[in-house]
N, C-alpha and C positions, 0 to 999 in steps of 0.2 A: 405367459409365465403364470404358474400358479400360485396361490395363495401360502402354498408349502416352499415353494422355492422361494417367494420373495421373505418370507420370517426368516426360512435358513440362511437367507443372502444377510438382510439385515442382522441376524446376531454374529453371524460369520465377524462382516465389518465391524462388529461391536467387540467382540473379543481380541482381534487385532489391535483395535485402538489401545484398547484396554493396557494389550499384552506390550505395545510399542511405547504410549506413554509415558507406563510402570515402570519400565526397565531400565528409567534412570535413580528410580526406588530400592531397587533389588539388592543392590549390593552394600553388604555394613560399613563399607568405607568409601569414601570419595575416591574415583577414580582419575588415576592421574591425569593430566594433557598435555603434551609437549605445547610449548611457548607458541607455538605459531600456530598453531589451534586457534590461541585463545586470542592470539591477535586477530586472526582470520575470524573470531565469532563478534569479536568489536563490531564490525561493517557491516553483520549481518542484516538488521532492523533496518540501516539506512538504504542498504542494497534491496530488502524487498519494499521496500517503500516508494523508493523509486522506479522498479521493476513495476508499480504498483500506477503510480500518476504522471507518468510522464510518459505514457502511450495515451492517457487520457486530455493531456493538453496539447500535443503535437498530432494527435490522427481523427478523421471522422468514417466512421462505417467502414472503418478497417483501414482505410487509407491514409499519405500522408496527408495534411493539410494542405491545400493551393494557393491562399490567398494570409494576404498578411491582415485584411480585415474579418478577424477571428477574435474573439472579445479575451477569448482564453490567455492568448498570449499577453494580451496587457495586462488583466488580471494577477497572471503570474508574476510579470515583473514586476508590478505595485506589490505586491505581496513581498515578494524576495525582496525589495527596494527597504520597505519597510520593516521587514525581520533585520535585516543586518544595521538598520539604523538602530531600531531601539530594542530590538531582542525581544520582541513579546510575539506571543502566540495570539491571543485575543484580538491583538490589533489587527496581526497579521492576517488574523480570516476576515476580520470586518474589512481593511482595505481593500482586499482583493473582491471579495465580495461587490464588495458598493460600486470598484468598476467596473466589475461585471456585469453587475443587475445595471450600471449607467449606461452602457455600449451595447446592452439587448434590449433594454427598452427605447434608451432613447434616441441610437441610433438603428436600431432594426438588425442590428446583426446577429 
């Protein structure tokens, strides 16, 4: 690829963005959405979210996990344990965290 092609690919891509972005910009009035749009767009953050981490704690090098001695899984449960007990965020990464970093370091896994 040349030096020509990869600038015209790059602005290419840039003018798309641009032009897909904007186009919720463009028009002078808000456009309407039927109900179940906008119910369907509630979920959406949660659904890529977990589209997002939860191939991350159930698979390794593509696969699924084998073995139940996986630090991740307890991890997560302490965490989730802990968000529905007391609703914090902070906590919730420090607990999951600290059983994490306890089950990799101190048990090797």
């Amino acid at each position: 690829m040349s030096v020509w092609e990869a600038v015209l690919g790059i602005l290419g891509m840039a003018a798309i963005t641009v032009i897909t972005r904007s186009f919720f910009m463009i028009p002078e009035r808000e456009i309407p959405l039927p109900q179940w749009v906008r119910d369907g767009l509630r979920y959406a953050p949660l659904a890529a979210l977990a589209a997002v981490i939860v191939p991350e704690i159930v698979m390794t090098q593509g696969e699924l996990i084998h073995t139940w001695k996986d630090a991740r899984l307890y991890a997560t449960a302490v965490g989730t344990a802990y968000f529905f007990w007391r609703r914090g965020i902070l906590g919730t990464i420090v607990s999951g965290t600290a059983v994490m970093l306890a089950l990799r370091v101190g048990l090797g896994w």
